[in-house]
DOFILO-243717 format. One record per residue (C-alpha): residue number from 0; residue in three letters; chain; x, y, z. Coordinates in Angstrom, 2 decimals, decimal comma. Layout:
BEGIN
<num NUM residuo ALA cadena A px X py Y pz Z>
...
This chain:
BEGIN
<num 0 residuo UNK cadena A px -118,33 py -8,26 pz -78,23>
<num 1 residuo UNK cadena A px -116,49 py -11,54 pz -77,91>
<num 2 residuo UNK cadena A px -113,89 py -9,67 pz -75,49>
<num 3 residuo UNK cadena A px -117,10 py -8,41 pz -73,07>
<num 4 residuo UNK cadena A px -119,00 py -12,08 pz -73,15>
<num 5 residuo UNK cadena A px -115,88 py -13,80 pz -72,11>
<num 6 residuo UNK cadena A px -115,54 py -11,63 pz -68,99>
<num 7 residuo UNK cadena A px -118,86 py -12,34 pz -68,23>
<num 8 residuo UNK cadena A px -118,57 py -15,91 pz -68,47>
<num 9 residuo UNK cadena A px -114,80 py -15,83 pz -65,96>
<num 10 residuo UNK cadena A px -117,19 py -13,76 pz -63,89>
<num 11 residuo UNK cadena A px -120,40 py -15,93 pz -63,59>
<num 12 residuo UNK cadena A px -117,75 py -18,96 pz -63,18>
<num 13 residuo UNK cadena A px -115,80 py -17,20 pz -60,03>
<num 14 residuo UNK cadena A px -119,47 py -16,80 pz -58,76>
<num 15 residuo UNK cadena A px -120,35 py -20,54 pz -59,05>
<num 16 residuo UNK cadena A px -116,92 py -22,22 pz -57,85>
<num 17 residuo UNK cadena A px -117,45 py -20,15 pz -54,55>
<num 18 residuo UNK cadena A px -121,29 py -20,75 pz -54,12>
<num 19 residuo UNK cadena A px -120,17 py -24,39 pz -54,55>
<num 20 residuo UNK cadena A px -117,29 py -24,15 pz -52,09>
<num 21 residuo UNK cadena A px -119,18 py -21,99 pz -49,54>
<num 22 residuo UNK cadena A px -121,46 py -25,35 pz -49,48>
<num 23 residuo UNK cadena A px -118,76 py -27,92 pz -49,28>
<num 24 residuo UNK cadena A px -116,46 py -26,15 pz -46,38>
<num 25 residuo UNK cadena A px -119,25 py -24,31 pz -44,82>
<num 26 residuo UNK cadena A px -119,15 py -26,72 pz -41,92>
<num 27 residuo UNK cadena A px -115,76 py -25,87 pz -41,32>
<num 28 residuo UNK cadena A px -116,63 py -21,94 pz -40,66>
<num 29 residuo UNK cadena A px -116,35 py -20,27 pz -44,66>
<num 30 residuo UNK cadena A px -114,45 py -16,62 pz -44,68>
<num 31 residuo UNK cadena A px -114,40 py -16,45 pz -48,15>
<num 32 residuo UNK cadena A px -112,03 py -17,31 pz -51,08>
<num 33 residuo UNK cadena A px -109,43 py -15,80 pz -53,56>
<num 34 residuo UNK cadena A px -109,46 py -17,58 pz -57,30>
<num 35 residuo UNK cadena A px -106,51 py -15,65 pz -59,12>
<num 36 residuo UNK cadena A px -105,21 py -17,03 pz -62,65>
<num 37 residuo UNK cadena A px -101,61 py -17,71 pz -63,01>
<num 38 residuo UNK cadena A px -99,14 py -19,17 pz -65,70>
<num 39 residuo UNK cadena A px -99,26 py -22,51 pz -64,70>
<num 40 residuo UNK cadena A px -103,21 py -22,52 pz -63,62>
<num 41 residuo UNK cadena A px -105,27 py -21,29 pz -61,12>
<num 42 residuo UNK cadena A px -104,59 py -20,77 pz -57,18>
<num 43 residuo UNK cadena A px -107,74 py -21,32 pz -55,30>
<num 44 residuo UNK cadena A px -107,23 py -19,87 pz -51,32>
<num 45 residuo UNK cadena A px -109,43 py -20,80 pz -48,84>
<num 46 residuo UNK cadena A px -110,26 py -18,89 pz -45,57>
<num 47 residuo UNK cadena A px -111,75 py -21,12 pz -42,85>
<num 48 residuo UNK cadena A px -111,95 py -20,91 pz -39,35>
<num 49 residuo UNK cadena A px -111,06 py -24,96 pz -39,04>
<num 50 residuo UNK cadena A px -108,60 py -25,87 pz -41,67>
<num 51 residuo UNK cadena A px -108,27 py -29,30 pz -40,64>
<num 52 residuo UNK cadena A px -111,92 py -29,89 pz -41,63>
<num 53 residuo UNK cadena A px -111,01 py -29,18 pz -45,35>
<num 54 residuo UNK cadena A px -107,97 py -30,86 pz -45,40>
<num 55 residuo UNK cadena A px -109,06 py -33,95 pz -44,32>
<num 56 residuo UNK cadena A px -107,04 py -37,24 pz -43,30>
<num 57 residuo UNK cadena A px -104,26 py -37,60 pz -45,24>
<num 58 residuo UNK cadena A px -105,24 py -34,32 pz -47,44>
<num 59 residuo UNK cadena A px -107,90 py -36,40 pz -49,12>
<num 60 residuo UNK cadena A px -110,89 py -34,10 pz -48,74>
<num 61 residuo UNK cadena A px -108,79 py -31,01 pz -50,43>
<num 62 residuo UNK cadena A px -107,78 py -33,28 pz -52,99>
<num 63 residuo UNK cadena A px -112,04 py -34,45 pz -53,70>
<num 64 residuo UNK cadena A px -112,06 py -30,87 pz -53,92>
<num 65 residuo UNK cadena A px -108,73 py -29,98 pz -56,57>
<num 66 residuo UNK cadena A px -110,61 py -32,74 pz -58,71>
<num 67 residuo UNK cadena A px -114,03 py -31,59 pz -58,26>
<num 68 residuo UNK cadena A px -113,03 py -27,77 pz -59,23>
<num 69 residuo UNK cadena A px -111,66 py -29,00 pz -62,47>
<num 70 residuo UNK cadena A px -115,29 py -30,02 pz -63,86>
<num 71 residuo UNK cadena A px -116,15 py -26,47 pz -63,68>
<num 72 residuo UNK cadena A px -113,43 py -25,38 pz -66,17>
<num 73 residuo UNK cadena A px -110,54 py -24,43 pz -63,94>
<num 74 residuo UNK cadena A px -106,77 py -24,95 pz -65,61>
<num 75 residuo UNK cadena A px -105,10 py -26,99 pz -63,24>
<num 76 residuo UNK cadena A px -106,14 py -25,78 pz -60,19>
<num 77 residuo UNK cadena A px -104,35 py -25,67 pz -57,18>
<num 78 residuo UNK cadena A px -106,38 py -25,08 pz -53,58>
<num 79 residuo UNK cadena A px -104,64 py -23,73 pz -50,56>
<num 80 residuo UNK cadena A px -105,81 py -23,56 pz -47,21>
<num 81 residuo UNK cadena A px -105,13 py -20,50 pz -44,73>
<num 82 residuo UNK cadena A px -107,13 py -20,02 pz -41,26>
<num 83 residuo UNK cadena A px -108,75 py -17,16 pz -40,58>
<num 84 residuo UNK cadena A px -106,55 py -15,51 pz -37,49>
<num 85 residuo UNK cadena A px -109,36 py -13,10 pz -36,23>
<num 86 residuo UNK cadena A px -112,70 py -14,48 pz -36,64>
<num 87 residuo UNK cadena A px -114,53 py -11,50 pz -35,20>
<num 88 residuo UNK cadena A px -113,24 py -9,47 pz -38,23>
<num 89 residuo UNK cadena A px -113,83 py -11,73 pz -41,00>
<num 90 residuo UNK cadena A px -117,06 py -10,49 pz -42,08>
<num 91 residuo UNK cadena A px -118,43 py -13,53 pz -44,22>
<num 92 residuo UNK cadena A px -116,67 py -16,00 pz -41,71>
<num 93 residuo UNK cadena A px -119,36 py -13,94 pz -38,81>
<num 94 residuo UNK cadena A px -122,02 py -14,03 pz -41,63>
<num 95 residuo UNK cadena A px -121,98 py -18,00 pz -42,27>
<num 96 residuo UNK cadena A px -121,41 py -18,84 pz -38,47>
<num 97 residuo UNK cadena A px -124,58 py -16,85 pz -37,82>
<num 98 residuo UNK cadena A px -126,65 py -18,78 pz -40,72>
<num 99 residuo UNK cadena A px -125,51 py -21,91 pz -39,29>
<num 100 residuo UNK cadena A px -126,70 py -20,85 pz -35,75>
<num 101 residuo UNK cadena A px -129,93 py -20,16 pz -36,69>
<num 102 residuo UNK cadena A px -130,41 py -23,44 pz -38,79>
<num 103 residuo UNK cadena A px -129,91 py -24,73 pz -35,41>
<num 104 residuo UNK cadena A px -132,26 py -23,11 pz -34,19>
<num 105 residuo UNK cadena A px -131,31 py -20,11 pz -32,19>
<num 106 residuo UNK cadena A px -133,74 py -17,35 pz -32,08>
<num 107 residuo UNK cadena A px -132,89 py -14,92 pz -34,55>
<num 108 residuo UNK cadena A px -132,80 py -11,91 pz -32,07>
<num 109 residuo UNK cadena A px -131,03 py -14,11 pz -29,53>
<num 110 residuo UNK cadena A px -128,31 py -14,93 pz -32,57>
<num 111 residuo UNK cadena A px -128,09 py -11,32 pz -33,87>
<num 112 residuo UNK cadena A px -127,41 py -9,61 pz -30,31>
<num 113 residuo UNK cadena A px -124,62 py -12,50 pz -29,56>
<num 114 residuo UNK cadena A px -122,72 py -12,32 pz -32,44>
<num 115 residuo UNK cadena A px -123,12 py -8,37 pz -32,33>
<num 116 residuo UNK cadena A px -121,34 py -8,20 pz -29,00>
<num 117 residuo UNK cadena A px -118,61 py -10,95 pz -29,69>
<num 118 residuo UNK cadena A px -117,54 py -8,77 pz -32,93>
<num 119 residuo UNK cadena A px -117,67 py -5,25 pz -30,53>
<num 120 residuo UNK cadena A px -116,19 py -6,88 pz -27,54>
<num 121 residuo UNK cadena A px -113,31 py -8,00 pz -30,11>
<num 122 residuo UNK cadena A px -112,85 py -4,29 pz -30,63>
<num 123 residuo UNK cadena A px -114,22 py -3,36 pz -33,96>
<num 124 residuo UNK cadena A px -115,18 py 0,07 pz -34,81>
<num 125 residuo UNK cadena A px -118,75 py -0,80 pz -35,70>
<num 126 residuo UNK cadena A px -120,81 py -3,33 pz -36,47>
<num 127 residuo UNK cadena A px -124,56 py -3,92 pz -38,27>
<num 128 residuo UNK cadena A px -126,22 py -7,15 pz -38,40>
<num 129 residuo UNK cadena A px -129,20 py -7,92 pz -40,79>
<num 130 residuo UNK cadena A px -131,38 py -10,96 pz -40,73>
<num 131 residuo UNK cadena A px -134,35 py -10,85 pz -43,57>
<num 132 residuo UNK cadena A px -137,07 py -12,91 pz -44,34>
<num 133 residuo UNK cadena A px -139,96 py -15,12 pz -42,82>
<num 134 residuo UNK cadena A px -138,32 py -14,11 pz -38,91>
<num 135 residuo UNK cadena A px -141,76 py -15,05 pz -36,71>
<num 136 residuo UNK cadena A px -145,05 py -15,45 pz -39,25>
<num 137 residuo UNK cadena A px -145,63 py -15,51 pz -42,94>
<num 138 residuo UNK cadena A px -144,87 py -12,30 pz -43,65>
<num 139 residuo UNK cadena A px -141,27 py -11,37 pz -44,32>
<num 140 residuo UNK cadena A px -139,07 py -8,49 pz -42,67>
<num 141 residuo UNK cadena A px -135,97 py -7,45 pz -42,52>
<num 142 residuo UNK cadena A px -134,20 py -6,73 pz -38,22>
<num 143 residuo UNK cadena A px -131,19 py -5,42 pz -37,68>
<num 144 residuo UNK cadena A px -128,70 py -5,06 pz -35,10>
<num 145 residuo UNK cadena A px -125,93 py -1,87 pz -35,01>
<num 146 residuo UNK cadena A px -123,62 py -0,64 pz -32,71>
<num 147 residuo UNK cadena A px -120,66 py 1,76 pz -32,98>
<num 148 residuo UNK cadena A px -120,12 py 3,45 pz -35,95>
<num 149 residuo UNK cadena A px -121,03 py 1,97 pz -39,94>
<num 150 residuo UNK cadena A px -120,88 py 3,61 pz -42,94>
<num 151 residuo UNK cadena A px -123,53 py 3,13 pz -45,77>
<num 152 residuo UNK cadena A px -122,14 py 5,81 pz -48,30>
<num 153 residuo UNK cadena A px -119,02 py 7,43 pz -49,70>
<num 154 residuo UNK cadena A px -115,52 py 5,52 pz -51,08>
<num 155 residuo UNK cadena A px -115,38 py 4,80 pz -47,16>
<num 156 residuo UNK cadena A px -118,25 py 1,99 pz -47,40>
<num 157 residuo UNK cadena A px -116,34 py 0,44 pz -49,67>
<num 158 residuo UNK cadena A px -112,80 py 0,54 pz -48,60>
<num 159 residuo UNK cadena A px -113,52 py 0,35 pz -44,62>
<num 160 residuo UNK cadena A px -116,41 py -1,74 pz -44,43>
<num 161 residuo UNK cadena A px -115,96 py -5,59 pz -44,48>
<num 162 residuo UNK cadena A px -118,90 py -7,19 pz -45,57>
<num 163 residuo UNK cadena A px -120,56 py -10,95 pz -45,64>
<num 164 residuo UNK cadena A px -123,23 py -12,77 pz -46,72>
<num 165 residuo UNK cadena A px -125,06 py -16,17 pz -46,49>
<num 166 residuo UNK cadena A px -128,25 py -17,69 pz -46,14>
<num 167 residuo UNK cadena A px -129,92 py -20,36 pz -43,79>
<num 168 residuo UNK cadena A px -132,55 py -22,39 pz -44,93>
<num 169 residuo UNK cadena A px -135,31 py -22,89 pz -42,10>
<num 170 residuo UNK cadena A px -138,92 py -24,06 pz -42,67>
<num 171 residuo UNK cadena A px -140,30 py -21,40 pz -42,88>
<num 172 residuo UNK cadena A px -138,15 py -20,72 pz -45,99>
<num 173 residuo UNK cadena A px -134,93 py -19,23 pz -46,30>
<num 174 residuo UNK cadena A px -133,55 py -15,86 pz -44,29>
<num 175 residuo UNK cadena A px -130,61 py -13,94 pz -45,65>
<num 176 residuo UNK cadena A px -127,99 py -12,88 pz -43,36>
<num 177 residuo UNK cadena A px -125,85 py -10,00 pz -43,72>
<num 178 residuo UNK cadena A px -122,68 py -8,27 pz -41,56>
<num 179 residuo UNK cadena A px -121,01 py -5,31 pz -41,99>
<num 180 residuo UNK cadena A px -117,92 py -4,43 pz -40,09>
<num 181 residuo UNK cadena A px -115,41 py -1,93 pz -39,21>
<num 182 residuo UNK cadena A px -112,40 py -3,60 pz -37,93>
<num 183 residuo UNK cadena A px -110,04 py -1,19 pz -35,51>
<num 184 residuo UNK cadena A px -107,22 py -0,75 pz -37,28>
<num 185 residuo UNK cadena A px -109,00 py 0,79 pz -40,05>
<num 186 residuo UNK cadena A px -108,92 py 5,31 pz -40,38>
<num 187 residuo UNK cadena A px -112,14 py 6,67 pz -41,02>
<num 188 residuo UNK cadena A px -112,23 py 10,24 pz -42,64>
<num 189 residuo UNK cadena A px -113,34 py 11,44 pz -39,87>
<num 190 residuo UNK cadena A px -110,83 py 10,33 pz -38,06>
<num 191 residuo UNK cadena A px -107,31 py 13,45 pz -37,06>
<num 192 residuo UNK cadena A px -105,15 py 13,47 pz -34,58>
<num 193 residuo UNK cadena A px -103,85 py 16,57 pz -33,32>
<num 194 residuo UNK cadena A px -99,82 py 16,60 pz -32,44>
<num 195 residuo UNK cadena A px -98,84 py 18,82 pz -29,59>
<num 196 residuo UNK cadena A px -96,09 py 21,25 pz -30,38>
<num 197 residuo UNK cadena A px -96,04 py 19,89 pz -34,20>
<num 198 residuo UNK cadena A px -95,67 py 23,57 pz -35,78>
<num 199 residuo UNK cadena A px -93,06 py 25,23 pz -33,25>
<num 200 residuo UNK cadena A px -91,08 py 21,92 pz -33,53>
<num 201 residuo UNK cadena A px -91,01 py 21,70 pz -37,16>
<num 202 residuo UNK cadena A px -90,59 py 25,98 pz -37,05>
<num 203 residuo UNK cadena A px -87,17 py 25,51 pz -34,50>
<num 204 residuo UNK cadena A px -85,85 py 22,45 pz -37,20>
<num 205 residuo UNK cadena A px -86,37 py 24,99 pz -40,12>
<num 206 residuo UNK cadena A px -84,47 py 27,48 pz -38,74>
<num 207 residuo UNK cadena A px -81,82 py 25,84 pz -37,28>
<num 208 residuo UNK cadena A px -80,92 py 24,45 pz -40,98>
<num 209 residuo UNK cadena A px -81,03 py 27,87 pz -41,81>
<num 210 residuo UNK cadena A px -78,15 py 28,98 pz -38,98>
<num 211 residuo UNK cadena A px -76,53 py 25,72 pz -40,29>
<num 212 residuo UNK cadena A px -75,92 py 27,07 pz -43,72>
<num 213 residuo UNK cadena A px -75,29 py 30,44 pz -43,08>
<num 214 residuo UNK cadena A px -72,49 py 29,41 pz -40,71>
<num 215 residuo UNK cadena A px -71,07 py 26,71 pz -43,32>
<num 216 residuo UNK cadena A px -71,36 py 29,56 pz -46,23>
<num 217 residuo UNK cadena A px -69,58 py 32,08 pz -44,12>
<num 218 residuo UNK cadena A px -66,81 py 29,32 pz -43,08>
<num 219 residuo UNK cadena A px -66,23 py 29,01 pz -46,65>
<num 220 residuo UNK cadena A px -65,94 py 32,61 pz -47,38>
């Protein structure tokens, strides 16, 4: 039982290191973070859409933050920066930009359509936005904003859907934002192409190797 608790407890600290970082860098555009043990600590990456915003001047901000990650129990950890290269595709980079738009203020249906079209006019396959909570009144729903094609079931949701999350705190109370995407390089299963000429071609290789070795068997002979 000792074995199952201590997974648990890795696992709920993973879960507060990023809440904490998605706080800290969020201003810098937060796509998400790898923690990954190795034998001489732990390698935190960070995927922003401003890396210079973490870094700070002089590297002091990343090193507030290399400090700060060691009071929650990290062995010596050491935080890398990369910057997210298409922003349209990063699914919890879209996610957190959207949160922060609406704690600005932007009407939620204004923000869902805009981001919606930047991520299809970037060429994904699909797309499906979903803002929840108190949107216009006291009572909370749930909108949501689709185009092309998104999966909800199958291996395929898991494997070719990119998904974020994030939250922006209004005063009305706090909505929950959520984006799935599809980028375009990913092969749904129903997805074929169909190759012109494939079975005569690979019909005429066949039986040329066949001539081939009949003419080399009777050379021998």
């Amino acid at each position: 039982m000792a074995v199952e608790r201590k997974f648990v407890q890795d696992r709920v600290k993973k879960m507060m290191v990023k809440e904490w970082i998605r706080e800290e860098v969020k201003s810098a555009g937060f796509g998400g973070v790898d923690i990954i043990r190795m034998p001489l600590g732990t390698q935190v990456t960070l995927f922003v859409e401003r890396p210079g915003l973490v870094i700070g001047k002089g590297g002091r901000r990343i090193k507030m933050l290399t400090e700060k990650l060691k009071e929650f129990g990290l062995d010596n950890p050491q935080v890398s920066v990369d910057e997210v290269e298409k922003p349209e595709f990063n699914a919890q980079l879209m996610a957190s930009l959207l949160a922060r738009a609406l704690e600005r203020g932007w009407y939620f249906r204004r923000a869902g359509y805009r981001f919606l079209y930047r991520i299809m006019e970037a060429g994904a396959k699909g797309c499906e936005i979903q803002i929840s909570g108190k949107l216009v009144s006291e009572r909370a729903r749930t909108e949501k904003f689709v185009a092309g094609t998104i999966i909800h079931t199958g291996d395929a949701a898991y494997t070719a859907v990119r998904r974020g999350f994030d939250i922006a705190v209004k005063k009305l109370g706090v909505l929950g934002v959520t984006v799935r995407i599809i980028p375009p390089d990913v092969v749904l299963p129903d997805e074929f192409e169909i190759k012109e000429g494939g079975v005569s071609n690979e019909n005429e290789r066949n039986k040329g190797d066949e001539q081939r070795r009949a003419e080399e068997e009777a050379q021998r002979t």
